[in-house]
C-alpha angles and dihedrals in degrees: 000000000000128000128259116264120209118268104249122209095247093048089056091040084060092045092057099040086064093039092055097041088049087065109020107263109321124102121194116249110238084023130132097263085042089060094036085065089044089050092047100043074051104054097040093052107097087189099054118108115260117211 
């Protein structure tokens, strides 16, 4: 198995343009495009903490 890659910004960007074109504009809160922009923000920033 290989192993997980970082979410990028542009990837998450992609994820929620569909979401949000699948059911005109709203996006659930807690929902998977929700956490695919947290993961992102996440991953780009040099200064958060890494566990």
């Amino acid at each position: 198995m290989s192993k997980a890659k970082p979410m990028s910004p542009k990837a998450a960007a992609r994820i929620q343009a569909a979401g949000a074109a699948k059911t005109g504009g709203q996006t659930a809160k807690g929902g998977f495009v929700a956490r695919a922009q947290r993961a992102a923000a996440k991953g780009s920033n040099p200064f958060s903490a890494k566990k």
